[in-house]
C-alpha positions as CSV (number, residue, x, y, z in Angstrom):
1,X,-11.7,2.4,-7.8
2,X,-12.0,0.5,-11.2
3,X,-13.1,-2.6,-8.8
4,X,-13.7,-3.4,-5.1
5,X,-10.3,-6.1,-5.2
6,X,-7.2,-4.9,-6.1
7,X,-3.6,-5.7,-5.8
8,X,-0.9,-3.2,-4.6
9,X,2.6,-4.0,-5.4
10,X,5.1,-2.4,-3.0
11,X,8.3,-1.8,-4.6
12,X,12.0,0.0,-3.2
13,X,14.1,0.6,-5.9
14,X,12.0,-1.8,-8.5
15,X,12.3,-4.8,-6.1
16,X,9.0,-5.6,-5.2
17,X,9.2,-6.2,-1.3
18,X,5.6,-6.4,-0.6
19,X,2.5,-7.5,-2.5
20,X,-1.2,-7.2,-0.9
21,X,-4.5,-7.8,-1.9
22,X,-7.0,-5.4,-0.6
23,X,-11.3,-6.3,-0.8
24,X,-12.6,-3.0,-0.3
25,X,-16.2,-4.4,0.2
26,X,-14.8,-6.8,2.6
27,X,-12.1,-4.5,4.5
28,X,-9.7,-6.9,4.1
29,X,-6.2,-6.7,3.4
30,X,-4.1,-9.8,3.3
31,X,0.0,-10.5,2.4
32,X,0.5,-12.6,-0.9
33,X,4.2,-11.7,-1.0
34,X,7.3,-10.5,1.5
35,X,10.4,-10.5,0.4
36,X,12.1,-9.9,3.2
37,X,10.9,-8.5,7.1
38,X,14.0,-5.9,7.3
39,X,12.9,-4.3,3.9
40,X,9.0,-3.9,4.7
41,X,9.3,-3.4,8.4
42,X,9.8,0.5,7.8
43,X,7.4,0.4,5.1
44,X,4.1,-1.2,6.6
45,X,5.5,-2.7,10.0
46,X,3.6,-6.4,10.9
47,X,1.4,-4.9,13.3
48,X,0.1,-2.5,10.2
49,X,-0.7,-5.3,7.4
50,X,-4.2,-5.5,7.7
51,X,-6.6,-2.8,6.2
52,X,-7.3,-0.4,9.4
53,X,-3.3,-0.4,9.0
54,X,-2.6,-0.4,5.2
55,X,-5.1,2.9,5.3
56,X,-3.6,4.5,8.6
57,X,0.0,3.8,6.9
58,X,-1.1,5.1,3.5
59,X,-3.2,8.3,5.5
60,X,0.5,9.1,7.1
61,X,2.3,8.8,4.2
62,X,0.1,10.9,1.4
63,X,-0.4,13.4,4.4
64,X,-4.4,12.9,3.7
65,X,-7.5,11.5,6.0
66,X,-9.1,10.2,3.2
67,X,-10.5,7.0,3.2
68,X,-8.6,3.6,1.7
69,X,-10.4,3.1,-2.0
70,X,-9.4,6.9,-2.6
71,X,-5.8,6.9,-1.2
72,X,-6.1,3.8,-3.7
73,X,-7.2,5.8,-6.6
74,X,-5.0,8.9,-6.2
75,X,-1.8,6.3,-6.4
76,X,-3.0,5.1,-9.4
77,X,-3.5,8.2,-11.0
78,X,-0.4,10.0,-9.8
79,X,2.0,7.8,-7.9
80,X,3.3,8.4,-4.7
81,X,6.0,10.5,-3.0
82,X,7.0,9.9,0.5
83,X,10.0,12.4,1.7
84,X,11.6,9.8,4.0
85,X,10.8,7.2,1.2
86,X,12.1,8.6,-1.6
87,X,13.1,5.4,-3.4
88,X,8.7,3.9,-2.5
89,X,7.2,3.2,-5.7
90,X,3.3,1.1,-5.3
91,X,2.2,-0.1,-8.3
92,X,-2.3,-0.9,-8.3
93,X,-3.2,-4.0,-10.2
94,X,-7.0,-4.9,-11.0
């Protein structure tokens, strides 16, 4: 990771339905946008939007056990795919 804080951007179809910031030194992942509950629900469900979540979500999804700042790094440098997701874009922001 280029830095410890970084923003991920959640978008479905370029609408971004979630925005987090995540403090890797920290562990902490915290909401700073939701667009709408029905959207991000199947995305990251409430019970999931903290950082033991985000990086259990993001392990499911990239098929990986890697830890969070890594998952972080490989989105950045390739992007995500998610078969039952097709239309999941996250965008990392320093």
């Amino acid at each position: 990771m280029k830095n410890n804080v970084c923003t991920l951007q959640f978008f479905i179809t370029n609408v971004n339905i979630l925005t987090m910031t995540v403090n890797i030194d920290k562990k902490v992942a915290t909401v700073t946008h939701l667009a709408d509950e029905k959207s991000v629900s199947p995305i990251i469900p409430a019970k999931d939007r903290h950082y033991a979540g985000l990086e259990r979500r993001l392990q499911i999804y990239m098929q990986s056990q890697q830890p969070l700042p890594d998952l972080i790094d490989t989105i950045e440098q390739n992007g995500i795919h998610v078969d039952y997701h097709d239309n999941l874009n996250i965008n990392v922001v320093y």
